[in-house]
N, C-alpha and C positions, 0 to 999 in steps of 0.2 A: 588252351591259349587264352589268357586274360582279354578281356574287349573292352573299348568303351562303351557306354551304352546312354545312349542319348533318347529323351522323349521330346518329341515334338507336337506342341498344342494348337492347333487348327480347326478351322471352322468353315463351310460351304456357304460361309454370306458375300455371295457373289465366286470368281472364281480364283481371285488373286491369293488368297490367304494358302487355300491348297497347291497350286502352282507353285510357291514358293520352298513348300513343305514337305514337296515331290522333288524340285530341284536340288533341295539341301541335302535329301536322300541318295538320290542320283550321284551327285559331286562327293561324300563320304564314299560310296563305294568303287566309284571312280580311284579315286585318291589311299584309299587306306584298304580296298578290297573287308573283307569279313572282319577286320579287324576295327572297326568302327561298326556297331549293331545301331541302328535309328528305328523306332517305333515311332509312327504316327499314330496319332489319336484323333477322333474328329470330337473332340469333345463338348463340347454345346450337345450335338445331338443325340448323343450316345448315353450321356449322364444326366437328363432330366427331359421330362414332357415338356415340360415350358421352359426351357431354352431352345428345345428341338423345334416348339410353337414358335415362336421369334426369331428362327431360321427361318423357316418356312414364308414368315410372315414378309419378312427383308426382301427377300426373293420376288415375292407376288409384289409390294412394292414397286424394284424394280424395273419388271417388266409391264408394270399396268398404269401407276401412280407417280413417278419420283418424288412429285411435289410432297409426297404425305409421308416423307421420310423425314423434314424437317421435324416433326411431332413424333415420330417415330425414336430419331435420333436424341432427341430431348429427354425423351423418356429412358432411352440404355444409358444417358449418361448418369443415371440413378445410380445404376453398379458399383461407380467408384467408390461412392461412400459406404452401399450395400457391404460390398466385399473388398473394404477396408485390411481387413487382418485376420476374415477366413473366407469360406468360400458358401457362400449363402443358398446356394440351386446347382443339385448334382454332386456334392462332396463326397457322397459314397462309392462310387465307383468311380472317381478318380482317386480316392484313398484305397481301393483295390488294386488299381495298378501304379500307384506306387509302392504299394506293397508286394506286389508279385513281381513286377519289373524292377524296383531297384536302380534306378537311373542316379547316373553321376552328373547328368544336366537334365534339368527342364529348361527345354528353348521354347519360348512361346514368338508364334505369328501370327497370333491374332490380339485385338483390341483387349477383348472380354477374356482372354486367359493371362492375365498378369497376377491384375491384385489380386489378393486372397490364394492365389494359387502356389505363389510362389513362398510365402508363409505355409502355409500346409506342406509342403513338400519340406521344408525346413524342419518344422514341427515330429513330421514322420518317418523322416530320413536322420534328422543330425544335420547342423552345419555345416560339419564338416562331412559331411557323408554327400552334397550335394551342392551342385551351382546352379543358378538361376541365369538367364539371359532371354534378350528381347531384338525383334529384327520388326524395326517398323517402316511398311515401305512406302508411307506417306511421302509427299514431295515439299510440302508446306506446311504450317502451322497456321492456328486460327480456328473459327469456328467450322465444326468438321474433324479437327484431330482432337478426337475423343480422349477426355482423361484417364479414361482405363489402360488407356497405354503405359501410363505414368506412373509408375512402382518404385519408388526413389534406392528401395534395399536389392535393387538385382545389381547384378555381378556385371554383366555388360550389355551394352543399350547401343544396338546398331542401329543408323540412321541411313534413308536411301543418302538424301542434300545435305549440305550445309544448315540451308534454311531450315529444315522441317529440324536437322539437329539441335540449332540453337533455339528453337523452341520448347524443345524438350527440356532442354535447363530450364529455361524459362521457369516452365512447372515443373521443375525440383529435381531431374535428373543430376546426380555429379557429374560434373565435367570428365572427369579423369577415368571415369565406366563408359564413358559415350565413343564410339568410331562411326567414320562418315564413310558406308562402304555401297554400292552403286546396284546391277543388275540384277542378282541372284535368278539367272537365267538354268535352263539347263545345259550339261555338257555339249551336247549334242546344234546347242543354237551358237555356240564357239567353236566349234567343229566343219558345219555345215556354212561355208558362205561363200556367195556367189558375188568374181567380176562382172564384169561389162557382158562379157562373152557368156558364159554361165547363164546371165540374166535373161538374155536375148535367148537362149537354149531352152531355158527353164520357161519361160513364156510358151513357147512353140509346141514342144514335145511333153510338155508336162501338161497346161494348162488349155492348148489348144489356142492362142492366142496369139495376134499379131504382136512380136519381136517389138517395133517403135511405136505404137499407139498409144497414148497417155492414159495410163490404168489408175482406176481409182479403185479404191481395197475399202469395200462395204462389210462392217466386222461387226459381230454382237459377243458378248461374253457365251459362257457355257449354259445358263440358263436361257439362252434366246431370246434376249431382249433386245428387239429392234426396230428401225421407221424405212425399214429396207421401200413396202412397198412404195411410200408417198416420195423417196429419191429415184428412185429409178427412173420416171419419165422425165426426169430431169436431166438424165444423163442422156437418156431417150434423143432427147433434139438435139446430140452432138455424133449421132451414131457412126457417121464415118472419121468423126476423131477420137471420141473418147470408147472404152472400152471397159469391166467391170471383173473382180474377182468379188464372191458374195458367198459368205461361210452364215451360217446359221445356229452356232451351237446345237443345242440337244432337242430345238421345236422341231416335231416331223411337220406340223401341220404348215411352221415357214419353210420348207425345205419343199413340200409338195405343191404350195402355192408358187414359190418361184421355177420350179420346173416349168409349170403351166403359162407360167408369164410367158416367160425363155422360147414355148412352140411358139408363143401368137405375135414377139416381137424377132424374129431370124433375123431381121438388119441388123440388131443391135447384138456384139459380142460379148460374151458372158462367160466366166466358169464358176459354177454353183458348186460349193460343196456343204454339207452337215457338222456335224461339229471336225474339229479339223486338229491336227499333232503337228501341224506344219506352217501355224502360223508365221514361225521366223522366216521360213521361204516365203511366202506370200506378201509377206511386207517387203523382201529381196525387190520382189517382181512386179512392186506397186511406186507410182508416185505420190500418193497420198491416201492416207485412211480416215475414214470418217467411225467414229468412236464416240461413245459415252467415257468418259473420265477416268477409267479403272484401271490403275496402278501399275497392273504388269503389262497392261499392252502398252500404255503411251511409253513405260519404260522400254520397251523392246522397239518401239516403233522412234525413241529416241535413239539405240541404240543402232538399229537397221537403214536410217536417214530418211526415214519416209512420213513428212510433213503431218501432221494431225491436223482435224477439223473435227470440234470436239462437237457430237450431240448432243443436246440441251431440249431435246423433245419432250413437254410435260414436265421441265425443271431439273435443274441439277441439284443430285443427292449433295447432303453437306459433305462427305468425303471427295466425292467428285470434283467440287466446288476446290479444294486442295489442287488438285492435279491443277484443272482449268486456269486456278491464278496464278500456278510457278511457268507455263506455258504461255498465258498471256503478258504475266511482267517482262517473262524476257525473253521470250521470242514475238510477241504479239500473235500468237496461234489467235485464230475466231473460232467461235461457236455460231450454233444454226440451232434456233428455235422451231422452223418452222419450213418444207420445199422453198418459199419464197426468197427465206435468207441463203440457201443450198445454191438456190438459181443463179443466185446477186454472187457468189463465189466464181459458182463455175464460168458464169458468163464474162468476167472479169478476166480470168485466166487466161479462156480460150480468143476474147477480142484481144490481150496482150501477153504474149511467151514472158516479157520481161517481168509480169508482176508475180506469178508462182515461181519465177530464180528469185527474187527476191526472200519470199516467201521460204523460200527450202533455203536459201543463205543465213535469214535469222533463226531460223529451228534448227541449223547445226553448230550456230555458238553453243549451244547448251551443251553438246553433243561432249563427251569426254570419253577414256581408254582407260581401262581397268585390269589389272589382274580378277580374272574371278577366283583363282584359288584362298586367296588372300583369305575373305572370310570364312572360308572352308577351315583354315586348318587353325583360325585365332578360336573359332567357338570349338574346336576339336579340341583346341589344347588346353582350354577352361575346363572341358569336361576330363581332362586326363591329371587336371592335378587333383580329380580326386580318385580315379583309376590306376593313377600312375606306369600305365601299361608302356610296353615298349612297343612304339608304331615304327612300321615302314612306310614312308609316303613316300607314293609313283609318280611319275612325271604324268606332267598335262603340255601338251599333248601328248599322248602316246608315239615312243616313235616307231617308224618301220618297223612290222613284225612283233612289236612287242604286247604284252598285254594291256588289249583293250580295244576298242573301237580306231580306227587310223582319221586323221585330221581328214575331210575332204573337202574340194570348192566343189567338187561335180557330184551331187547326190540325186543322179539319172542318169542314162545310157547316154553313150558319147555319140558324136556323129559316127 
């Protein structure tokens, strides 16, 4: 049976890039069963010491410094002229698996896998023997959306916004290669979603949590980057109204320290978990999340209607800085430097109900309805005109009985 066979270029600088590359996965096999092959690649790491040292680096970064990603960030944007028209660190074994693999697209989702990458693949493959395309889920343009993204000769160039779109022209993208396509969520976060009723369930018998107390959704990326401990006694003084869900990505040592919090405050209600697959329920079952700036959650957490309060602890990275200002122009989200500015929020809230409905009325102008198949089957169908394979593509949702997962709003046991 002829297949397409797509490779996907990703990178663990942070956790948005793989998320995406997992989702893209997901939705092809969803949608076309075996008859779409997707290979990921974590490329940076895989293909050089020091690309795999500058992950690393990014990472510690993140959770220790932000502020020193400004000089950090300064420095990757050297790459774009680096890897102008080949690929300067790690070429060998990604000319390996183009060579063994044989892909009819290279999709890249990362910043640092464009340039130079998609020339090589040309070079190795034929023109015709290969498509190039890019999904970048920045929200805005400016400093922060890195030039590497910017590879004028790729085939198609999806953008999350508008905005972050028409910056991409800007720096040279053609218009007529560019689409403005939204979540790239997985199937399973279109599948899974909870009413009223649901929410209040999913609270109770899930999380152990009182059904109407106002929850705030304490969230760190996958690397455990967070100011969990210095919010919490914040929430602390509201303990018979406010209540808290607190994921920790992959730190055991924050996960252990908040257990121990959790014995020595029992007033105050809590559900702790470690890295988590259930973020989209969790935002379901929140009314607001506090967050560092990263691309897929404020996308999900736009998507889910649960209010952002962007972290800004130790400075926001310049990619973040992106998120922060499409969130501040047009919803006026805030950021919190510091407990002090956390206090000044919550306390606001709780002395007046009307001013977080305000608050969650302007962060759902932004809010918009998507097909997500949509870009599922535009990059399926780049990579089949040079496959030319014959696909069947299956309904989304799946219905009754048929093959695949079944839509559900209740993903827990019923009363």
């Amino acid at each position: 049976m002829a297949k397409v066979r797509i490779l996907v270029l990703t990178s663990s600088t942070g956790g948005g890039h793989d998320a995406r590359a997992e989702a893209f996965a997901e939705w092809c096999f969803q949608l076309y069963r075996h008859e779409v092959d997707v290979r990921i690649e974590q490329m940076l790491e895989k293909s050089s010491v020091i690309n795999r040292g500058g992950v690393n680096l990014y990472n510690w970064i993140q959770r220790h410094a932000p502020w020193l990603h400004q000089v950090f960030f300064a420095i990757v944007e050297l790459l774009s002229y680096l890897n102008r028209r080949r690929v300067m660190l790690g070429a060998g074994y990604y000319l390996d698996v183009l060579r063994e693999y044989q892909p009819h697209l290279v999709f890249s989702v990362h910043d640092c896998l464009n340039r130079g990458y998609f020339q090589l693949a040309r070079r190795t493959l034929t023109p015709e023997r290969v498509r190039c395309a890019t999904y970048c889920g920045e929200f805005s343009g400016g400093w922060g959306y890195s030039r590497n993204w910017i590879e004028p000769s790729v085939d198609l160039y999806i953008s999350r916004t508008p905005t972050a779109r028409d910056f991409a022209v800007k720096c040279g993208i053609p218009p007529d290669r560019t689409r403005v396509r939204g979540y790239l969520m997985r199937p399973r976060s279109h599948l899974e979603v909870l009413d009223a009723a649901d929410r209040r369930n999913y609270r109770t018998k899930r999380l152990g949590l009182d059904p109407d107390r106002f929850t705030v959704f304490l969230a760190t990326g996958g690397n455990g980057a967070n100011n969990h401990a210095a919010l919490l006694p914040v929430l602390l003084r509201y303990a018979d109204r406010i209540q808290a869900i607190i994921i920790c990505g992959r730190s055991k040592e924050t996960f252990n320290e908040l257990i121990h919090w959790r014995a020595l405050h029992p007033e105050f209600n809590c559900y702790i978990e470690g890295y988590s697959d259930n973020v989209h329920l969790l935002m379901q079952a929140s009314d607001v999340i506090v967050t560092r700036g990263g691309t897929t959650t404020c996308a999900k957490a736009l998507h889910f209607r649960c209010p952002i309060i962007f972290n800004a602890f130790g400075g926001i990275m310049p990619q973040e800085r992106l998120t922060w200002k499409f969130f501040r122009n047009g919803a006026a989200s805030e950021k919190i430097e510091d407990a002090a500015d956390f206090a000044r929020i919550i306390d606001r809230w709780m002395n007046n109900a009307e001013t977080y409905g305000h608050v969650r009325d302007n962060f759902l102008k932004l809010r918009y309805e998507e097909d997500p198949t949509v870009i599922i089957d535009e990059v399926v169908a780049l990579a089949n005109e040079v496959a030319r394979a014959k696909l069947k593509r299956r309904a989304f949702p799946p219905p009754a009985g048929g093959d695949g997962p079944r839509a559900s709003r209740t993903p827990f046991p019923p009363d």
